[in-house]
N, C-alpha and C positions, 0 to 999 in steps of 0.2 A: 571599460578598462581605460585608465588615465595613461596616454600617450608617454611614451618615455621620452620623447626629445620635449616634453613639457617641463624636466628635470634641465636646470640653466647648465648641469657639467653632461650631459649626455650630448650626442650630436650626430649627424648624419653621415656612414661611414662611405668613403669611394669606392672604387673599384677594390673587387675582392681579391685577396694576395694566393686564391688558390687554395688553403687548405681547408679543411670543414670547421665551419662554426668561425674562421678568422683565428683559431688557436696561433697564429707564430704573425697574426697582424702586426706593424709596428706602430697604427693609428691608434691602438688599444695602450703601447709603452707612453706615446705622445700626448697623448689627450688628459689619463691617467696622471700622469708629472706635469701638462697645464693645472690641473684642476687643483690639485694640490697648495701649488704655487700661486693660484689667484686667490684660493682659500688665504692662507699667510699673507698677502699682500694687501688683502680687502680687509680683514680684521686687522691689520696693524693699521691702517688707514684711516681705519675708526675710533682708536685709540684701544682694542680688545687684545689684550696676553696671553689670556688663560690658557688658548690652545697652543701656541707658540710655548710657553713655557714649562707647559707639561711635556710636550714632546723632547726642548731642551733637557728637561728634569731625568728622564726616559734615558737618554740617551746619553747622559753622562758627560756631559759637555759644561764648560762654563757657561755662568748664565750672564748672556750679554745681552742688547737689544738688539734687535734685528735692525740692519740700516739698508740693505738691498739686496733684490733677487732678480735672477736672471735664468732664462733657460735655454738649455745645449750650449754649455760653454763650451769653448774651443779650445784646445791644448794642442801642444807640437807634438806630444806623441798618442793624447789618447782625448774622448771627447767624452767626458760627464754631461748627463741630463739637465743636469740643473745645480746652480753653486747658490748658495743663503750666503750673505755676507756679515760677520758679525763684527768691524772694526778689526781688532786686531787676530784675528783666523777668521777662515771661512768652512764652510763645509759642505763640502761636495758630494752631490747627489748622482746613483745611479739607481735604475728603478729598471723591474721585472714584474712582469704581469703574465704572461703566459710562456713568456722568453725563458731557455735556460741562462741558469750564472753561467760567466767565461771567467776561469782563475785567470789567467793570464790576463784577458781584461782589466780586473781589476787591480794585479800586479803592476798594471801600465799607467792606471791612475793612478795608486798610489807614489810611482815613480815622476807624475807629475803634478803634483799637489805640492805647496808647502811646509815645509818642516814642524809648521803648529798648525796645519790645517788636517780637516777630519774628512773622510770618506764615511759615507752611508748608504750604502746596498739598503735598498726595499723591495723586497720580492713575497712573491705569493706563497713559496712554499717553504713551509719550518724548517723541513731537512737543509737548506743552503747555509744557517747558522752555523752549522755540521761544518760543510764545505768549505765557509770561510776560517774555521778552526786552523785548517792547516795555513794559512796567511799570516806569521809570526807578523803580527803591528800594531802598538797602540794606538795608532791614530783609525781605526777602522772599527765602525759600526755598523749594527745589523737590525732591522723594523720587517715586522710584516704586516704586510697592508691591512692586517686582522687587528694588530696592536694598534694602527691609525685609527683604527673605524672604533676601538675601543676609546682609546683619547675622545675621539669626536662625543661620543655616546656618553662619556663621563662629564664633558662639558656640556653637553647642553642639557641635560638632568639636574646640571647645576645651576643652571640660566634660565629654565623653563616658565619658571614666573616671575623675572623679574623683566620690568616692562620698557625699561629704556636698552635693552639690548635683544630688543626684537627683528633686529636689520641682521644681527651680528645671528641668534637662532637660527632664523630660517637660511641665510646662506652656510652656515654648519649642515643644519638638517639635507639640503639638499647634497652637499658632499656625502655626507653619509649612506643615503638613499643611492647616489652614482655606486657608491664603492659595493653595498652589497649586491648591487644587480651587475655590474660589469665588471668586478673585479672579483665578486665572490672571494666575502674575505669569510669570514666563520658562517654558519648555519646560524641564521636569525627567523626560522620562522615562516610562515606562509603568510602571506598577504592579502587581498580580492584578486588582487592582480595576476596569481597565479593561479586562480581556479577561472577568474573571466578569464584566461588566453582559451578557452573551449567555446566562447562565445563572441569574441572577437577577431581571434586568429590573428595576430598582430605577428608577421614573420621575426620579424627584430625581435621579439623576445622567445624564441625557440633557445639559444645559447647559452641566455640567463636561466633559464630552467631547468635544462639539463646540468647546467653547472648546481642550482640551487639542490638537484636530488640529490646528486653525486657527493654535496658535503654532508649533508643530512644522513647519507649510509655510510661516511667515513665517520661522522660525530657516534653513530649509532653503535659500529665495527670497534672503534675505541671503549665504549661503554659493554660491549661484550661480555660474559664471564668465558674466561681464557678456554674452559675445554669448547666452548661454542663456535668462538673463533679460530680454533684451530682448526675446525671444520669447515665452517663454512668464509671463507677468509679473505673472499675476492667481492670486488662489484663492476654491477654492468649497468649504465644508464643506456635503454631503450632507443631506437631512433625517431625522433619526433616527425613525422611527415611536414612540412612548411606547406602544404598542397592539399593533402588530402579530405575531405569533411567529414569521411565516415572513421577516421580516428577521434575517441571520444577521452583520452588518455594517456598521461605520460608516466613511464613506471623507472624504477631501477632496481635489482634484484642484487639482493646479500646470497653470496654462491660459494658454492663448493670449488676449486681452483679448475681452469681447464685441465690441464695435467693429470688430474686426478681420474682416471678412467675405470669409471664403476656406473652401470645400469642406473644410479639414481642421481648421475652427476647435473643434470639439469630440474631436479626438485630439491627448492629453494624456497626462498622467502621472497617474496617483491611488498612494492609500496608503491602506487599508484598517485596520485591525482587528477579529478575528472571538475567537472564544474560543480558541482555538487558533494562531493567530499574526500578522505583520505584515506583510502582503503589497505589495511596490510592482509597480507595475503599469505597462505602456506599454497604452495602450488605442486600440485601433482602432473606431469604430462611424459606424454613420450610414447607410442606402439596401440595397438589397437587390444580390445579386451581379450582376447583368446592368445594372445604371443606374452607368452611367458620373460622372452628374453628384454621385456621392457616394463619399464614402473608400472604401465596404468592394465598389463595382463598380471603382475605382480599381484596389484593392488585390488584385481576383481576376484583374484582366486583368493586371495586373503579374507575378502568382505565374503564372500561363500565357507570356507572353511573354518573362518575365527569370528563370526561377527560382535562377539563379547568384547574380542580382541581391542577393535575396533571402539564399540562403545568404551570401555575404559581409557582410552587414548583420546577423545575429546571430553572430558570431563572437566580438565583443567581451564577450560576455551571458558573465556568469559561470555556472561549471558547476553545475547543479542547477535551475535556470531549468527552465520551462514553456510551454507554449502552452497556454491555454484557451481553444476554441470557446463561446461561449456564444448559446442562441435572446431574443434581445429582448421581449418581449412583453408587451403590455398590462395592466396589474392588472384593469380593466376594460371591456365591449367590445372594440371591432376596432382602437381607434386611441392608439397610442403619441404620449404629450403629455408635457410637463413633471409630475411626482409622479404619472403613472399607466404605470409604465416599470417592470417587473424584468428581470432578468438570470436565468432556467434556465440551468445548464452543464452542455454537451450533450457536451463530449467535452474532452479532456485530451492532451499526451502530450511528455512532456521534448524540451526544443530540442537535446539531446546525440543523440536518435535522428532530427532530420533533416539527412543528410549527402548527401544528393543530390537531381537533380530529380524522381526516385520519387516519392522523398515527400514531395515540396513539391506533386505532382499530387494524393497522396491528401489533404495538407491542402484545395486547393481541392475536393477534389469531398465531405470534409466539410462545410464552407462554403458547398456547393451545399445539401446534404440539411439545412442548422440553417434555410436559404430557404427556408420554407415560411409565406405568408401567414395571420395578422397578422405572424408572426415574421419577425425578420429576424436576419440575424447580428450578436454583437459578439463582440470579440477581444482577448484580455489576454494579453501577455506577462509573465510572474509572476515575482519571486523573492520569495523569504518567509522571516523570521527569524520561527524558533519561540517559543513562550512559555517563558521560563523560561534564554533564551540572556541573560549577561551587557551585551550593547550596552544592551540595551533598555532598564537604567536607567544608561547612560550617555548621558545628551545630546550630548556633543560627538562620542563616537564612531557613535554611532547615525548623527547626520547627515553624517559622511563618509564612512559606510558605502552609506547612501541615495543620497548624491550621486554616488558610484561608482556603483552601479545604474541609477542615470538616463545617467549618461553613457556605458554598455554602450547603452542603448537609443536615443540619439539616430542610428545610424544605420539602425534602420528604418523612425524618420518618415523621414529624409534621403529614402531608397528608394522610399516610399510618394510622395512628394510632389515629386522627381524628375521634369524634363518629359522624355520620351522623343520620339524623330523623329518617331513616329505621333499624338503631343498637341500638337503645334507648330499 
């Protein structure tokens, strides 16, 4: 796994500000608005426009040349991150990474700025576009650090073979590479890098991961068809252990909302990554086989009473699919809680060998033997793109490849969660 402070805009962060993962760090606002700014500074220096002018072009500004840049200007009433000077206006930056917008804030820069000078919010999240709507001002602009990483990504696609601007490539490419692991700007894709953190354990990129799932089921959640999402509507990325070696996995799960309180509110869809591949998953869990008042006695009396049921409900599952039994159990003591929950998998065996109610019998009497207290059973219906298959740094294809998998699987919740004559 190639070191991230090997990237020249990443860096070593101080003392922690207290909250998890550095979410409200202000090293992450600061570093973030350097990098940006030496980016501009190093390609103007070289004589390179492209990205400077596409961004001017972007943002609707006249096209001037850039004559100087400075960062944390100081104001009498308010302190911008960083001001571009372009002769006659300048334009003034504030920048958001994980920070909320302050209207007022920005009310305050605007109040001291110049009458042909431009304010420009950059922030991580679309919805502030929203936010700034209510700021009646011409002089005010709005970038999300997604549209940067796109600029960047448009200009060096366009530069990639030409050979006297290879100073000007590789310090682009390396912005770009900061922006999507520390700023997570759009879902771009899995890299080595995310499947060797299972072999390296590099604590510094626990953050970026979690962040990199979490876009990936919002790109996914977006891509929905609307009755799916109106079900299933929430996400949960996982807690990564920084410590532990016997986590072999980082997941996030596309979920039914908490609020929503019904017996099958924690069977869901998850999506995994392990060093070896990308697993999406229909997951069963929750009660032991004989307790009806939970999915997985639901789901054993079902496989008993209906096993036709059953077989017609994985048919859609594309070929190569799985079924994993797995025992529930405790990290420590007897009793299963929220972060003291692993998953042992107890048994395996492709959804291509159950074609009859045979062996829909020997799955439940599986499912009997993984019921053995504290353990209980859970259950994951798998497919898995390997490490090294071309989707995986394709985003767009990756997620309707996913979204096909999910909608193979929506008809064994249907099944699962189907009232029958004897549940009336």
């Amino acid at each position: 796994m190639r070191d991230l402070h090997q990237n020249i805009f990443f860096y070593y962060r101080g003392p922690s500000s207290g909250t998890p993962d550095g979410e409200a760090d202000p090293q992450v606002e600061d570093n973030t608005t350097k990098a940006l700014i030496n980016v501009l500074e190093f390609l103007q220096g070289i004589g390179f426009s492209d990205f400077s002018e596409k961004l001017t072009a972007h943002l609707g500004i006249p096209d001037r040349r850039l004559l100087s840049f400075r960062l944390q200007h100081c104001q009498e009433a308010s302190r911008p991150d960083a001001v571009l000077n372009y002769g006659d206006f300048a334009v003034y930056i504030e920048t958001k990474v994980r920070a909320l917008v302050s209207i007022d804030q920005i009310q305050r820069h605007l109040k001291g700025i110049g009458r042909d000078d431009f304010l420009l919010l950059i922030s991580n999240r679309t919805a502030d576009e929203t936010k700034l709507a209510t700021v009646k001002s011409d002089r005010l602009r709005f970038l999300n650090w997604a549209d940067i990483q796109r600029i960047s990504m448009e200009v060096l696609r366009s530069i990639k073979q030409t050979k006297g601007l290879r100073a000007a490539f590789h310090f682009l490419k390396q912005f770009t590479d900061y922006l999507e692991v520390v700023v997570l700007t759009d879902f771009n894709g899995f890299k080595d890098e995310d499947f060797d953190f299972w072999v390296y354990r590099d604590p510094s990129y626990v953050p970026f991961l979690k962040r990199k799932l979490e876009a990936l089921a919002e790109m996914i959640k977006h891509e929905l068809p609307e009755d799916v999402t109106n079900v299933y509507s929430s996400t949960k990325v996982g807690n990564i252990s920084r410590r532990a070696r016997d986590q072999r996995h980082a997941w996030v799960a596309i979920k039914k909302p908490d609020e929503r309180r019904d017996i099958f509110n924690q069977c869901n869809f998850t999506i995994e990554i392990s060093r070896a591949a990308l697993n999406i998953n229909a997951v069963i869990r929750n009660g032991h086989v004989a307790d009806m008042r939970r999915p997985i006695g639901v789901f054993c009396k079902k496989l008993q009473e209906d096993p036709r049921g059953f077989l017609r409900s994985i048919r859609r599952i594309r070929s190569g699919a799985c079924l994993v039994v797995s025992k529930r159990m405790p990290k420590t003591g007897r009793k299963i809680m929220p972060g003291n929950e692993r998953w042992d998998e107890f048994f395996e065996m492709q959804l291509d060998e159950i074609t009859g109610p045979k062996d829909v019998a020997y799955l439940l009497d599986i499912l009997k033997k993984a019921d053995r207290p504290p353990a209980m059973p859970g259950v994951h219906i798998r497919s898995s793109i390997e490490r090294g298959e071309r989707d995986l740094i394709e985003p767009k294809v990756l997620v309707r490849r996913i979204i096909g998998v999910m909608g193979g699987y929506l008809p064994i919740f249907s099944y699962l969660e189907s009232k029958q004559s004897g549940d009336r």
